[in-house]
Structure formats: structure tokens, C-alpha cells
N, C-alpha and C positions, 0 to 999 in steps of 0.2 A: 409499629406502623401507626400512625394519626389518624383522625377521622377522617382527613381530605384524600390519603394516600387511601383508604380504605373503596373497594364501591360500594355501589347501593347493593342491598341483598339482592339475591339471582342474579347479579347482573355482571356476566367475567367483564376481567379486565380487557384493555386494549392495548396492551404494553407492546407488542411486538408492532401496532401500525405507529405509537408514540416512536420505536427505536427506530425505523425505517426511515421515519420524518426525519428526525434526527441525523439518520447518517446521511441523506437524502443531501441536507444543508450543509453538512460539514464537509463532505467531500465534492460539491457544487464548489463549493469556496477554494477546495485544493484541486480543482481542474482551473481555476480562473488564472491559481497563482502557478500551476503547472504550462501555463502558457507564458504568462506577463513576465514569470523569471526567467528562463532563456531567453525568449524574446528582447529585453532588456539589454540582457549579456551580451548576446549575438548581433541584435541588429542595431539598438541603438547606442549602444557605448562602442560596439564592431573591435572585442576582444575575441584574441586570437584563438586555435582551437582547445590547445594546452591549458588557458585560461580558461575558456567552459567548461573542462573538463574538470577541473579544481572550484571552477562554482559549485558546478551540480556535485562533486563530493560535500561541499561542506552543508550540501540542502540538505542531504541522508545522514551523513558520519554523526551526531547530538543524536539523532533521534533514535538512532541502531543502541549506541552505545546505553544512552539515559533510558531506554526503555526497559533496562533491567531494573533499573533502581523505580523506571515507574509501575512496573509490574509488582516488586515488591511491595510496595504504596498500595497500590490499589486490592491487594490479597488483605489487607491491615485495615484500611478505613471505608467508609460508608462511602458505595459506587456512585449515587447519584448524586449528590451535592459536590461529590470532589470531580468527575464529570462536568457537573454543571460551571463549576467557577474555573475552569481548565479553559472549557472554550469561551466562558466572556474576559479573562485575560488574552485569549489569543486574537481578541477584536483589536489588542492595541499595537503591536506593528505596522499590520496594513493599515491601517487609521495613520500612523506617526509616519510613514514610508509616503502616505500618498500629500500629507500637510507638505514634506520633504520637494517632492518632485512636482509641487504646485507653484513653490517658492523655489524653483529653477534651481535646487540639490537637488544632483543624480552625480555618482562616481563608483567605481568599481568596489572598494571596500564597505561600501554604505551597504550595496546589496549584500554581498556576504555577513553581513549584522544582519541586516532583515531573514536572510536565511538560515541563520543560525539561529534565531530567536524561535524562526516557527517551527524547525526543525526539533530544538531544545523541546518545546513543547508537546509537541507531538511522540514525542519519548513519554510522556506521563497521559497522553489523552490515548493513544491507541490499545495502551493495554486493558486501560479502565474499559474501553467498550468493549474490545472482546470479547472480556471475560465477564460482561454484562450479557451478554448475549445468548451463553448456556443457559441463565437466568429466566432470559424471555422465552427460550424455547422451551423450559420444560413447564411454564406457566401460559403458553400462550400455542404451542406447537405440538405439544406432546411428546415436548422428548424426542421431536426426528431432530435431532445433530443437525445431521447432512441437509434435511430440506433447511434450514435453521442459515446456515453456514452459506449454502448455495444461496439464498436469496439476498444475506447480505452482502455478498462476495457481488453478485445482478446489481444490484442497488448500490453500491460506491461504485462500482465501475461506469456503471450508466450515469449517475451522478458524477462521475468525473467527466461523462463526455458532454456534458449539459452544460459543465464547466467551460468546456473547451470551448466548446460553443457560443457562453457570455464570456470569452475572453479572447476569441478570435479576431473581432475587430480592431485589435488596439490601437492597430496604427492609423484608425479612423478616429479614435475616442477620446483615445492617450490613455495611459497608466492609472491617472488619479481616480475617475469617477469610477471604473472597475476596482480599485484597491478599496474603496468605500462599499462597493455592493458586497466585496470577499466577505467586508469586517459583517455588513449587518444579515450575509449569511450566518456566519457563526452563531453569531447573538439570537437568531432561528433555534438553530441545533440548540443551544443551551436552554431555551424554553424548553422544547418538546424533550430531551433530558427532565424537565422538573415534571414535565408529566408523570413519568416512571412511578412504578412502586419503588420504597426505600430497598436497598439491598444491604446490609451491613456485613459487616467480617462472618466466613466462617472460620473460626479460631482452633489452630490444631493445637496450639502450644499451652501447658498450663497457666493458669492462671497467674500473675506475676514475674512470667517469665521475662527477663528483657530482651528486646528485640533491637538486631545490630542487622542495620542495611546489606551488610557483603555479605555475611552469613546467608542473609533472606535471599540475595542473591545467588549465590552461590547454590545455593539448595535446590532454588529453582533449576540452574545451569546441569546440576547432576543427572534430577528427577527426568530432564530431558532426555539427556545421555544415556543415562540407561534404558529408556525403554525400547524395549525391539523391535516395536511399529514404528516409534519418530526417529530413532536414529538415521536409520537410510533414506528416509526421504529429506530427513537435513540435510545430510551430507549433498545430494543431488543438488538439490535448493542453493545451498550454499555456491558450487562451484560452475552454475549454470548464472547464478547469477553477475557473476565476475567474467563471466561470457559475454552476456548478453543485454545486462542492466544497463551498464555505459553505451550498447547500441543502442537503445529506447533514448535513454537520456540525455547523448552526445551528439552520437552520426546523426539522427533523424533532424534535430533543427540545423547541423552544419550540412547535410545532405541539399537539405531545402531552401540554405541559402547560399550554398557553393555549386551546385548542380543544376538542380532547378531557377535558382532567383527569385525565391518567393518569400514571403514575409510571416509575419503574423497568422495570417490566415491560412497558409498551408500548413504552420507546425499546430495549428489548432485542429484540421484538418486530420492529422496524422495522426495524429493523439487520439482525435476522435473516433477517427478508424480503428485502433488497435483497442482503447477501452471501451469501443461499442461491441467488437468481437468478446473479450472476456467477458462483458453482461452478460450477452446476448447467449450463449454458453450456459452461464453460472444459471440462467433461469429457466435455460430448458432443463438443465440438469435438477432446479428444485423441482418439477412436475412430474420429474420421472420416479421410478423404483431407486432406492439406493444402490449405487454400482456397488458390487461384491467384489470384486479382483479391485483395489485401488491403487494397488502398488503396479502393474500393470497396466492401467491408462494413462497414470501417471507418465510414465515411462514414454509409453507411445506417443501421445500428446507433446512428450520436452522433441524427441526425433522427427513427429511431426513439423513444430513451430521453428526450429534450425532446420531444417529443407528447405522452409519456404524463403527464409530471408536469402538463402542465398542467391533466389531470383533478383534481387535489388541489386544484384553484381553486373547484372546486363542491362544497368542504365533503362528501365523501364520507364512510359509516359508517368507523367504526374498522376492520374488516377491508378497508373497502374501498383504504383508505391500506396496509394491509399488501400486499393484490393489487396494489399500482402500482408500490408499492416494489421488489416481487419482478419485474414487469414490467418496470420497469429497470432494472432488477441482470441481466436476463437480456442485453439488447442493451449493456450494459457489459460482460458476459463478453468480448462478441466484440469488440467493441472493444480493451478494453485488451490482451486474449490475443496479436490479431493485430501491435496495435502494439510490444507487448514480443519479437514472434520477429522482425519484421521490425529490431528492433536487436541482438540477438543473432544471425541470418543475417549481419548487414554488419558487425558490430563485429570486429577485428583482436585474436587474443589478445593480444598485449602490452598494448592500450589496451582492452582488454572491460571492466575493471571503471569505469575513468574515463565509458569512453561511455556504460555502462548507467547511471550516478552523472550525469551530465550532463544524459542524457535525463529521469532523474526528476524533476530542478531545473525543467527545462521543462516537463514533464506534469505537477508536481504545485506547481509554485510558484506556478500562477495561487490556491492554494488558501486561502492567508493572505490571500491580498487579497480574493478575494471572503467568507473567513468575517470580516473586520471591516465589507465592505461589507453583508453581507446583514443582519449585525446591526440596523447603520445603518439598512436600509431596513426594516425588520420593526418597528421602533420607531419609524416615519414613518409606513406604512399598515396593519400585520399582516402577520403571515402568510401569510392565503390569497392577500392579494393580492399581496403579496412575490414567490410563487413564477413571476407573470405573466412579469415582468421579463426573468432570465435566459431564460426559454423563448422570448419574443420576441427578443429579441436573439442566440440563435440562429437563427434564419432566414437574417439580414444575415452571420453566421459563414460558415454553410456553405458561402453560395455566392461567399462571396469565398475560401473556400479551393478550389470547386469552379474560377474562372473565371480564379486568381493562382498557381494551383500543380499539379503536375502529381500530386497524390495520388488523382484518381480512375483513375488508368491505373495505379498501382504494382501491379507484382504478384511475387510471390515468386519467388527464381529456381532454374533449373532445378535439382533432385538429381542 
């Protein structure tokens, strides 16, 4: 640590209001582009639903995959500098995307580069902060995980809907001057990053040993696998997501503009709905006592939030899609919150950021597959009836993970 990284005597650090700021920004930035990309796709190029549905894969499918290798990274080198130049390279897509659609380029394959770029990236930045994060809690939280976990889980999601919110207007503003605000968000996050204390390698391996990427990877992938708390809650994560990922990412902006007729500002809207519910969640749940049964709300929470969508089957008002959405964004908070402390409690620091990179591959890789399936199916029956599908099909989910695994007993363990 250097004299600048150091404080004054008596005086604690502030790292966990530094990392907040931080994620504060970065995911402000990925609520703008969590709007402007579909919006794009859908309304102004007005590609058809199979082809949204293949957008929004290739936004996820880089960052699922390369996040093992960027977890493995980030377990290996100093967290805040590699952090910090993560997100001032991710300043330059939307910066090159918005010069692009100033000078009258805009076309189908162009977006999919820009979304593979920031997707690519985001394979190497999300594991780095993770697994920064156990860091700030036990220097800045005291080691509560959960409250730790929960309020970052509050703070990107509400920061995605703050996103939504500067990227709602676009079909007042256009693309460009929001693709400029995304970049000089980031270039935000990457200062309050350099705030941080330094974090360097904790190193399991002897000294000299050499280090081979797929091994690192791999190791991570096992340490997952085995342990008896994450396995079944991956498994769940996993095939919930090829459920219901492709409805967030698919149905809700072709709902909005094949049903309703609304634009820009109702997929911002909706967006805003469902990630002001998992804030709003994730930060009561930081205030409260740590839940003990997690495997258990977990559970309740996933059967909760498929009930509710199925209400969007009866062609509800427009607000009233906004209240469902928020309705399941709320039993998502608790969900994901719970599932992400119960991998950061078990996860070993030399292998935290692998495991946390691993776990994501499985919570979030069911999501490319079901955003080309839901496509598929939207363009078979619609929409409203689309959304039937997955909802039933979790019934048969649940209670095979209730009757095949022992996740309805897990429960956090003792402080």
C-alpha cells in the first residue's frame, strides 16, 4: 500500500461509499444501454422478433462465457488498477457507436459489434468487482456478507433504473448524446475505483508455479460444483433463467411494441419497474437480520415471481404491466440477493472470484438460450401467449428441485 492508498491515522477508510459510487456509475451506464439496445433493434432498424432475440443473445453469450477466464484474472492480479482500466476502455464503444450513428451509420451487424464488445468486457469487469466486494465488507462492514451483498445487489439495480430513466427519452434525444453520457458514466466509476485501497493477489499456489488459464478455470468451475450450499441453488438459477431471462429481455420490449404501441419510454418504463422492485427488496433486506432458511426464500421468491407474470397473459393496462413487472423485480431481489451471499459466505478467497464467475455462467447462461427461444416462440403464438410457457414450466422446475436436492433446507451459517 502507498502513502496515498494509506489514511490519515484514526481515521477508517471509506471504501465501501468509494465502491457504491462506483457501481453507482457503472451500472447507470448499463441501464442507458439496457434501453438504447433494444430500442434500436426493435424500433428503429424494426427487426423482426427472432432477430431480437439473437441481439439480446449475443449482449450476454461473451460475457457468460469470458467471465471465467476474467475471474481467473482477477483471483491473479491487483483488483483496483485492473478494475480501473477495464472500465476506461469500456468508454470506447459507446464513444465509437455514437461518432457511428451521428455520421448516419446505423445497421444490424454494427449493433451486434457494439454488443459484443461490451458484453466481452464485461466478462472481465464483473468478476473483478465481485470479488472486490468481500474485500470492502470485511474492511468497511464487518464481515456482514449478506448486508454487504444486499446493498450492492439495492445499488445496481436501482442504478439500473436511474439508467432507464436517462435513456428513456431516446426517441426525443436520439442515440448519440445518451451513448456519450453511458461513456462519461464509466470514466465516473473508474475514478471512484482508484479511490479503493490497493487489493493484490491472495496466492494459493507456490511460489513459481505457472499458471494456465483453463486449469484456473477449471478449478474454479469444480470448487463450484462441489460445494453443497451452491450447487442447488445453481442448478435452480440456471434453468430459471432459460425460463424467464428471454421474457425480461425479449417479450417485455416486443410486448411494448406489438401490444401496447409504445416506444422508448415504456421499455424504459418497464425496465424501470422490474429493477426498482429488486432494489427496493435488496435494501430492505440489507436493514434487516440475515435470513437463516435461504434456501427456502429462495425458492418461494422464484414461485412467487412466475405467478405473477402469468397475469400479463390477460392483456393487462399499461400501468398495469408496469405493477407486475415491479411485483417481480420485488421477489427477484430476494432471490438473487440471497443466492449471491450464499456464494460469497462459501467461496474460499483464493478461488472467490472464479467461483463468483462460474456461478454466473450458471445463473445467467440459461439466458441466451431462452432469449433465442422465446424469440422463436413469440413468433409462433405472440406474446401474451408466449409468456404462458415458461410460467408453466416452472411448476415441473420447482418441485424437482424441491424433491432432487437439498436446497429447501439450506440455510446460512452461523456468524
Amino acid at each position: 500500500m502507498t502513502a496515498q492508498d494509506a489514511p490519515a491515522a484514526g481515521t477508517p477508510r471509506n471504501d465501501h461509499g468509494w465502491y457504491m459510487a462506483g457501481l453507482w456509475g457503472y451500472f447507470l451506464a448499463g441501464g442507458i444501454q439496457g434501453v438504447l439496445f433494444p430500442w434500436i433493434i426493435a424500433f428503429v432498424l424494426h427487426e423482426s422478433s427472432d432477430r431480437v432475440g439473437i441481439a439480446q443473445m449475443f449482449s450476454m453469450l461473451p460475457m457468460l462465457i469470458l467471465g471465467l477466464f476474467g475471474g481467473a484474472m482477477a483471483d491473479r492480479v491487483e483488483l483496483r488498477a485492473h478494475l480501473m482500466r477495464l472500465q476506461f476502455i469500456a468508454m470506447v464503444p459507446p464513444l465509437l457507436l455514437a461518432a457511428l450513428i451521428w455520421n448516419g451509420i446505423l445497421f444490424y451487424e454494427m449493433m451486434i459489434l457494439y454488443a459484443l464488445a461490451l458484453s466481452t468486457l464485461g466478462g472481465f469487469i464483473m468478476p473483478a468487482r465481485d470479488s472486490m466486494l468481500s474485500r470492502v465488507a470485511m474492511t468497511s462492514l464487518g464481515g456482514n456478507i449478506q448486508r454487504a451483498v444486499a446493498l450492492a445487489m439495492s445499488g445496481q439495480f436501482l442504478g439500473q433504473v436511474g439508467g432507464y430513466a436517462l435513456g428513456s427519452p431516446a426517441e426525443y434525444v436520439g442515440a448519440a448524446p445518451l451513448l456519450i453520457l453511458q461513456a462519461l458514466l464509466l470514466g465516473f466509476a473508474a475514478f471512484t475505483t482508484s479511490r479503493l485501497a490497493v487489493s493484490p493477489p491472495v496466492e494459493h499456489r507456490a511460489p513459481g508455479t505457472r499458471r494456465r488459464p483453463l486449469r484456473d478455470v477449471k478449478e474454479g468451475l469444480e470448487a463450484v460444483w462441489r460445494d453443497q450450499r451452491i450447487r442447488p441453488v445453481l442448478l435452480l438459477m440456471f434453468f430459471s433463467g432459460i425460463l424467464f431471462m428471454g421474457v425480461f429481455m425479449v417479450l417485455f420490449p416486443l410486448l411494448i411494441r406489438d401490444i401496447y404501441h409504445g416506444s422508448s419510454r415504456e421499455i424504459g418504463f418497464v425496465f424501470m419497474s422490474f429493477f426498482g422492485g429488486i432494489g427496493i427488496s435488496s435494501f430492505v433486506l440489507s436493514r434487516m437480520r440475515p435470513i437463516r432458511r435461504q434456501g427456502r426464500a429462495i425458492m418461494l421468491a422464484m414461485c412467487t415471481g412466475s405467478g405473477v407474470m402469468v397475469l400479463i397473459h390477460f392483456e393487462p393496462p399499461i400501468w398495469g404491466v408496469f405493477l407486475l413487472a415491479f411485483c417481480w423485480g420485488l421477489a427477484a431481489g430476494i432471490s438473487m440477493s440471497q443466492s449471491r451471499a450464499i456464494v460469497q459466505e462459501s467461496a474460499t478467497p483464493a478461488l472467490r472470484a472464479r467461483m463468483l464467475a462460474g456461478f454466473n455462467l450458471g445463473t445467467m447462461g440459461g439466458g441466451p438460450i431462452g432469449a433465442v427461444l422465446i424469440g422463436y416462440l413469440i413468433a409462433w403464438v405472440g406474446p401474451l401467449d408466449a409468456v404462458l410457457v415458461p410460467c408453466g414450466l416452472m411448476v415441473f422446475l420447482w418441485f424437482a428441485i424441491y424433491w432432487l436436492t437439498p436446497l429447501w433446507r439450506v440455510e446460512a451459517p452461523p456468524r
